[in-house]
N, C-alpha and C positions, 0 to 999 in steps of 0.2 A: 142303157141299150147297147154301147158300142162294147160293154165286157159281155152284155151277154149273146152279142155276134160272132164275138172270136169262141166265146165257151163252144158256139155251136158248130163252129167250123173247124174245133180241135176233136171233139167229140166227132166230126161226120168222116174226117180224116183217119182219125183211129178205127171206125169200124169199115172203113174199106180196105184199109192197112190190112185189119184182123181177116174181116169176112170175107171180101173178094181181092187176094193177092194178085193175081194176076195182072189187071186192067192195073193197077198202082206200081208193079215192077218197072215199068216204062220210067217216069217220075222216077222209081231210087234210081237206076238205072245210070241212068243220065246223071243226075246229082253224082254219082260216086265219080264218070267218067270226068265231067269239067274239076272235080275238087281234086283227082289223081292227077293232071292233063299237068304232064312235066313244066310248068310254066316259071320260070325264074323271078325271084322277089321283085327283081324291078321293073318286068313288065307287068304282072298283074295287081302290086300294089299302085303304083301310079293310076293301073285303069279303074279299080274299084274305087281309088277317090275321087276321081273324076265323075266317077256314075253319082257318089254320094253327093258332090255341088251341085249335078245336074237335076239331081234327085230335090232336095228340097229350091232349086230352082223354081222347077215344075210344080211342086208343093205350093208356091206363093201364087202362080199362076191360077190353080185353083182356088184358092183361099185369101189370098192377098195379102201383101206386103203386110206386116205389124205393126200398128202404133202404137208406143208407150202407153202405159197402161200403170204398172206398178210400180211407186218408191222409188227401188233399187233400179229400173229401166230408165228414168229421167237422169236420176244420180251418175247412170254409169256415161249416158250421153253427153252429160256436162262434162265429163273424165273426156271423154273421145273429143269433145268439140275443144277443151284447150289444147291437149295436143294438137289438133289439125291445127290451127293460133301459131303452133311453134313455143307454146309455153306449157310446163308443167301446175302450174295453178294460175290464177287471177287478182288483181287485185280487189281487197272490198269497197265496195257500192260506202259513199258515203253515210247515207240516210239505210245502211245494212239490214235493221230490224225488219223493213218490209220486205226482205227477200229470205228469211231466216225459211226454212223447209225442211221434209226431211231429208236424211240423210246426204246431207248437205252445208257443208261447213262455209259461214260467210267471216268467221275470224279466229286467228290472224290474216286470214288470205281465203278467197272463195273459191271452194276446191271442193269433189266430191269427196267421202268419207272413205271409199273403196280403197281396196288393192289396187293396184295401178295397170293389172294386165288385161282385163277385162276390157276398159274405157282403150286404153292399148289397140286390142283388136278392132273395137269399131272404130279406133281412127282410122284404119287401113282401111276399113268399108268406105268409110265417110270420106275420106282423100278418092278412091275408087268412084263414087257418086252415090251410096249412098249406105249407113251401118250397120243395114242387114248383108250387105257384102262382105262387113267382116265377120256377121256369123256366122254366114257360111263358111266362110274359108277356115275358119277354126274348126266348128263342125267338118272341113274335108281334112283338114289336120290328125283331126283325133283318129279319123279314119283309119290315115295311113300309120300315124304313134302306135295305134291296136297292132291294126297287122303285125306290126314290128316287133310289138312285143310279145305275141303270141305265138309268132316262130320261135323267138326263146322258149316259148314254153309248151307247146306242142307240136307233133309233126306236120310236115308242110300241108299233107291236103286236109289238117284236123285245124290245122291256125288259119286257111280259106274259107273253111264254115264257120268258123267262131268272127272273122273279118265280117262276113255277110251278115251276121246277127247281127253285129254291132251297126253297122250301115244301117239296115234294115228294120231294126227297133229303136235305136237311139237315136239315129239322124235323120236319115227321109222320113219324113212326115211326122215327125216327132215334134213336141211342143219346145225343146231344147230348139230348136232353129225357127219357130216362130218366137221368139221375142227376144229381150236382149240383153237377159240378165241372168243368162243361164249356165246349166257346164261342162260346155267344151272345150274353155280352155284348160280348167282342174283335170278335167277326164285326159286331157292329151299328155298335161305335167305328168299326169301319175302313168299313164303307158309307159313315160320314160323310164320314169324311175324305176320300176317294174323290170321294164324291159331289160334296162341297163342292168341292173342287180342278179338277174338270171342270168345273164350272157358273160358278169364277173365270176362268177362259180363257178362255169364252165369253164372258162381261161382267162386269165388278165388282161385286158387291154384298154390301152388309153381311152380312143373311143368310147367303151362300152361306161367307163368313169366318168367322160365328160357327159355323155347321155343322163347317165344318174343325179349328175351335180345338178344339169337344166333341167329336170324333169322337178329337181327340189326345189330348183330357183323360181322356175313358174308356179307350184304350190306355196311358196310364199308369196309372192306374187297376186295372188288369187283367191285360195282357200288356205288360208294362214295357220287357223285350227285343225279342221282335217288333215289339211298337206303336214301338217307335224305327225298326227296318230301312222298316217302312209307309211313318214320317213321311217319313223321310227320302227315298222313292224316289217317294213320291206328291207333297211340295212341290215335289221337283225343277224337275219340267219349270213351275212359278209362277216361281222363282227364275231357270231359263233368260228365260222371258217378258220378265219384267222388266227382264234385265239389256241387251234387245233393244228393247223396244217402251217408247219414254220416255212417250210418253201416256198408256198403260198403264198402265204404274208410279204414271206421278203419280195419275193414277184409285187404284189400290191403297192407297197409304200416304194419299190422303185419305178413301177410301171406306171402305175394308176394312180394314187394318190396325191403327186403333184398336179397333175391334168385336173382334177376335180376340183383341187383348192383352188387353182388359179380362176375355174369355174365361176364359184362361189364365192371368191374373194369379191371379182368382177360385178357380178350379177350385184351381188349383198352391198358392196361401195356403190352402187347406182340406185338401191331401195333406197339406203341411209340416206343419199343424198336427196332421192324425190322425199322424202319424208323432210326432211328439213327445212325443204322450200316451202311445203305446204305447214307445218306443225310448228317452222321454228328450231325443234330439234330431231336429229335423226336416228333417235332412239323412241320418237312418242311418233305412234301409227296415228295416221287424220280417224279411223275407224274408233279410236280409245277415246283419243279428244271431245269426234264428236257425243260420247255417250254419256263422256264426263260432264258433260254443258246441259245436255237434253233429255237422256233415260235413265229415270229414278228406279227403272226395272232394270237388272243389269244381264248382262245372257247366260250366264255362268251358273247353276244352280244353286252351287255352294255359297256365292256370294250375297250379306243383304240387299236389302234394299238402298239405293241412295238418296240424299237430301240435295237436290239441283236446284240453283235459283229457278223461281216461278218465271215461263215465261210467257210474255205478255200479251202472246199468240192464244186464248185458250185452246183451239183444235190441236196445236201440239201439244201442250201438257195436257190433254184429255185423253190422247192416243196414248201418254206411256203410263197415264195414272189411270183408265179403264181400260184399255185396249189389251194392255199390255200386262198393267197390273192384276187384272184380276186372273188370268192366266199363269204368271210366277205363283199369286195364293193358291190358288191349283191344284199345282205339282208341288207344293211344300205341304200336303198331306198325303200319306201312302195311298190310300185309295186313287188318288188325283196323275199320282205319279205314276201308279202301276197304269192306267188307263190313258195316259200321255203315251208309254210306252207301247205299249199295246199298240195305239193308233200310231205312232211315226215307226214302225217296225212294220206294220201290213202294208203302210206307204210305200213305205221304201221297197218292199219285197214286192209290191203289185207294181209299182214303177219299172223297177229293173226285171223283176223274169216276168210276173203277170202269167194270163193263163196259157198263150206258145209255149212259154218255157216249163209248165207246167210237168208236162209229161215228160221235159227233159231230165227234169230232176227226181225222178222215180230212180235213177241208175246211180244217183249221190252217194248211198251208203259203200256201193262197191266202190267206185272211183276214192271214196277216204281214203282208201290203203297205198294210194300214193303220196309220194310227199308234198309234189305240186298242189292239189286240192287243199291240204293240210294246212297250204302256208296261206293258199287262197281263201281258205275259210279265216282262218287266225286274222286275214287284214281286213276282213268284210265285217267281224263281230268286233274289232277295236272300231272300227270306226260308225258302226253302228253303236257301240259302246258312247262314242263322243256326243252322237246324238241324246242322248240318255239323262246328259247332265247339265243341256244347253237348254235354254225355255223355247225355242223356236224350230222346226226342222222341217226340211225341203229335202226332195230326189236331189237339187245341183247342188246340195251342201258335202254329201257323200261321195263327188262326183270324180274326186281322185282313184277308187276303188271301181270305176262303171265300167271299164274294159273286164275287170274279173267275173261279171257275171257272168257274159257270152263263154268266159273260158269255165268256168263252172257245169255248164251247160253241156259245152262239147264232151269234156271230161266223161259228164254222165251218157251223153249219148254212146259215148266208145264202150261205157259197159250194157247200155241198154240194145244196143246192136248184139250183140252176143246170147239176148236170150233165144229160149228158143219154146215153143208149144210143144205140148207131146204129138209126136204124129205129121208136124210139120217146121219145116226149118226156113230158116231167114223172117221168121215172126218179127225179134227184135229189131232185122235190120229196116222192114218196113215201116215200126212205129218209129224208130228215129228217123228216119226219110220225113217221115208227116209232121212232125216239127217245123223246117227250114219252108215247107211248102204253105203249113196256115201260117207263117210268119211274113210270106209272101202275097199271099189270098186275104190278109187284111190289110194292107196296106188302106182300100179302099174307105175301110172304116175307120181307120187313125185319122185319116182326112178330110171323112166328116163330123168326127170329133173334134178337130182344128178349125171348124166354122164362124166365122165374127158373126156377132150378133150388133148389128146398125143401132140399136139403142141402147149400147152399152156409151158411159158416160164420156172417153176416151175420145170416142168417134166424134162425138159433137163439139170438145174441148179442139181437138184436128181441126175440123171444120172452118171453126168460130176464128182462129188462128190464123187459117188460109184467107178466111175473108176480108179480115182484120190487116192481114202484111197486102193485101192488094188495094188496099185504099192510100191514094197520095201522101199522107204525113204518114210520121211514125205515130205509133201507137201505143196506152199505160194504160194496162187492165188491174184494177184495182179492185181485189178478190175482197168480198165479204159472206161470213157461212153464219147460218144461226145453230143455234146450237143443238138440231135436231139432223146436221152435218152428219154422215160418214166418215169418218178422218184417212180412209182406205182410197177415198178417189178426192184427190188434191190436184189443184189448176194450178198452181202459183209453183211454177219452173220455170226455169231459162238458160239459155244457152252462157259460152265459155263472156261475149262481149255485151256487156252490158248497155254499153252506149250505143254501139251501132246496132243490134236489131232494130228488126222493123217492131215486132210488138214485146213490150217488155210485162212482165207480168207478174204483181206484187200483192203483199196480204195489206188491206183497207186497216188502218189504225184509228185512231182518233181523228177528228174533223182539222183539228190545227198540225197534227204530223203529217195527213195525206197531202192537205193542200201544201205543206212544207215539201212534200217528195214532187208534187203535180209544179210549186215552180222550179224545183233544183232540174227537172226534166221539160222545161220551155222547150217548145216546139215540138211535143207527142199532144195527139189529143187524147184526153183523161176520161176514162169510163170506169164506172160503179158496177159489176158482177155481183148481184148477191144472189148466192147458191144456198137456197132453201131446207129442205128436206129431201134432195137425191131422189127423187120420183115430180117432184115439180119441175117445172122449165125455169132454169136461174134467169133473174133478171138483165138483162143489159140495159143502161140508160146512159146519158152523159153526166158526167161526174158535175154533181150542182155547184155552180160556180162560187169562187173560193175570195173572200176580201181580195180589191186588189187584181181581178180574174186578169189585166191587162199584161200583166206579168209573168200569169200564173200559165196562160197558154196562150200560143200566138196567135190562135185559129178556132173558133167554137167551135163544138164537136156536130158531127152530122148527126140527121134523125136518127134514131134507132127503126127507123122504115127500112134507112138503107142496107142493112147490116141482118144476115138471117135470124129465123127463127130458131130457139135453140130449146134444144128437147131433153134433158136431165134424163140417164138411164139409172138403173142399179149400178153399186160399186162395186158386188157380188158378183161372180162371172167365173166362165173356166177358169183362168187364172187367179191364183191366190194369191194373197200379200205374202212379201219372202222378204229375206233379206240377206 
């Protein structure tokens, strides 16, 4: 319903554009005068980031605050909640196996799996009060990285509309700033880098080197595989330069070169070392680790299958041996594979332009004949390329390359302003006007696209948590799933401290391990979760008293009268499983 509101609001725009110019010259009118309005980079970049925090402010206000929901959102929170700690990992939970999850490493040391800049940002939210703060502000980051870099790459009132698309499609009210495991921080690495590597062609300068190093260091950082396909197709055309223009060069490796390495010396000795804390060693990523221990699917296409100890969880080994596995058999036949492609190619292109951009890119084939487009296309197909060969793909996996779209965009609009109708003139310039305007005019429908649905499984896991950390003792939810489970909505997460939360929340093993965990954790009282079939309401009781109960807890557990009713949604929902 919400695509085919914008269809009709792009279609109702064009024919007013076409049919009645007039009444719509007002609208381009206007747009041309604020995008020419001599305004210097650092007052109108600061302002339009500011609009964009305020923007998905006002976004939550409608729709509300996010609750973790998928996987990768728990994972990255654990990431953010030890930093806030002051530590880069944790140590492991003795009795570890009943906290084993996904992606989520409990040995050598209980850490998430992630790149470290994500969890990074929502530690800023979470020190702030709370880590949707840090989405935004990476979301108003990216904001201002675009801008930045699209002055490199076009002129000032062509890189103001290409800034506003980006605000305007990707951040307010975008699902990228509803949740918390999405990409604004890759999308901002890669402005840099972007940015920086244009502004080096133009003339050397330190600056614009050290811009590129960070922009590479937060793509490792974050999107590790993508941020590689970026660097590699954004340094390119520097390394062509060079190996052409000697004065150039020598300008580079005196000017620029050192500034960069020292960059990346820095940046790269501070991964190695968070890698080490968590892996042991600081050449094995916690991401490789964990995959090595727990997916016999591996992400890489080219690569078999792997043989992983069985683990003792089944919902985990069910996730990577049918979830996961019969997805890799898949794409390891051509038909399977051409039709993967197919579908994360229309994703990704309906994510990033969708139908606004639509019409902008009617003016693409002229805009080719420049070299910008050229390179901009060249970094959009390697990295849609990387998608190609991985079993999994998301719009935030791409998300080092999501400033190029708006510039893509604008590109075409500068040729699409230029047509003309027979018989009448400024035709082109009105259907590119009607662009930036249903870009604006749906705002309303992204936002009710972004709507929680109250019985989604999430909400009630929130809930049950809230009610849970307000009763006097601490609290040990001891998760059990039959096997007609979802493995896509998991309860069993926890924060960076194991000991002090109020409610701690583990997977139900055997009768003689649980009650082992129910006394190592004397003084929580101990509840039994058993999560059904994901359309039933999971049970809560108190955990049946265990040989010995005098030890096992200091306090019997209260009725389950006390404690709400709780209502099992779908695990299926706007948001997808990612990773």
């Amino acid at each position: 319903m919400a695509g085919l509101a914008v269809l009709a609001l792009l279609l109702a725009a064009a024919l007013v554009a076409w049919l009645a110019p007039r009444p719509f010259d007002g609208w381009r009118r206007t747009l041309e005068s604020v995008l020419r309005r001599p305004w210097p980079a650092r007052r109108w970049v600061p302002a339009l980031a500011l609009a964009a925090l305020l923007g998905q402010a006002a976004t939550a206000l409608v729709v509300g605050v996010p609750k973790p929901q998928l996987h990768d959102e728990f994972s990255y929170l654990l990431a953010a909640d030890t930093f806030v700690h002051g530590r880069l990992t944790n140590p492991t939970h003795p009795l570890w196996r009943h906290f084993e999850t996904f992606h989520v490493l409990v040995q050598p040391t209980y850490a998430s799996k992630y790149p470290p800049a994500q969890g990074l940002a929502l530690a800023l939210g979470q020190r702030l009060g709370h880590p949707v703060l840090g989405v935004w502000l990476t979301g108003t980051a990216f904001v201002a990285a675009a801008a930045w870099m699209l002055l490199a790459w076009l002129p000032p009132p062509w890189a103001r509309l290409g800034a506003l698309l980006v605000t305007f499609t990707l951040v307010v009210a975008s699902p990228w700033s509803d949740g918390y495991s999405r990409g604004f921080v890759a999308a901002a690495g890669g402005a840099l880098a972007l940015g920086g590597a244009a502004r080096l062609l133009r003339g050397v300068r330190a600056g614009d080197a050290a811009a590129l190093a960070a922009g590479i260091l937060v793509l490792a950082a974050s999107r590790p595989w993508e941020g590689l396909v970026l660097t590699a197709t954004t340094v390119g055309p520097v390394f062509v330069r060079a190996a052409r223009d000697g004065p150039w060069r020598r300008a580079l490796l005196i000017r620029a070169l050192p500034t960069a390495l020292l960059v990346l010396a820095l940046g790269g000795g501070w991964l190695a070392y968070y890698q080490w804390r968590v892996t042991g060693s600081p050449w094995t990523m916690p991401y490789r680790l964990y995959d090595q221990r727990y997916a016999s699917v591996p992400v890489f296409l080219w690569r078999p299958l792997r043989a992983v100890a069985p683990s003792p969880h089944p919902v985990i080994a069910a996730f990577f041996r049918d979830f996961e596995g019969a997805e890799w058999r898949r794409q390891h036949t051509l038909a399977g594979w051409l039709a993967a492609a197919r579908g994360k190619s229309l994703l990704l292109a309906s994510f990033y332009f969708g139908v606004p951009l639509a019409l902008a890119l009617a003016g693409l084939p002229w805009a080719l004949r420049r070299r910008g487009p050229q390179w901009a296309i060249a970094v959009l197909l390697a990295l849609l390329a990387s998608q190609l060969v991985i079993l999994p793909s998301h719009p935030h996996y791409v998300a080092p390359g999501a400033c190029l779209a708006a510039y893509l965009a604008v590109e075409s609009l500068r040729e699409l302003r230029l047509w003309r109708r027979r018989g009448a003139s400024g035709v082109g310039a009105r259907l590119a006007a009607a662009v930036p305007l249903v870009v604006f005019l749906m705002l309303p429908v992204r936002l009710l696209a972004l709507r929680h649905d109250p019985a989604e499984w999430h909400f009630h896991r929130a809930a049950l948590e809230r009610r849970l950390a307000a009763l006097p003792n601490k609290q040990l939810v001891l998760v059990s799933y039959s096997a007609a489970h979802d493995a896509r909505a998991e309860w069993v997460y926890d924060g960076a401290d194991l000991t002090g939360t109020r409610v701690l929340w583990a997977r139900a093993m055997t009768r003689a391990e649980d009650c082992q965990l129910i006394a190592h954790e004397r003084g929580r009282e101990a509840w039994l979760l058993e999560v059904v079939d994901d359309v039933s309401p999971p049970r809560l009781a108190p955990y049946p008293a265990c040989a010995g109960a005098g030890t096992a807890m200091a306090d019997p557990a209260p009725k389950t009268s006390r404690l709400p009713s709780i209502r099992q949604g779908s695990p299926s929902s706007r948001r997808s499983a990612s990773g």
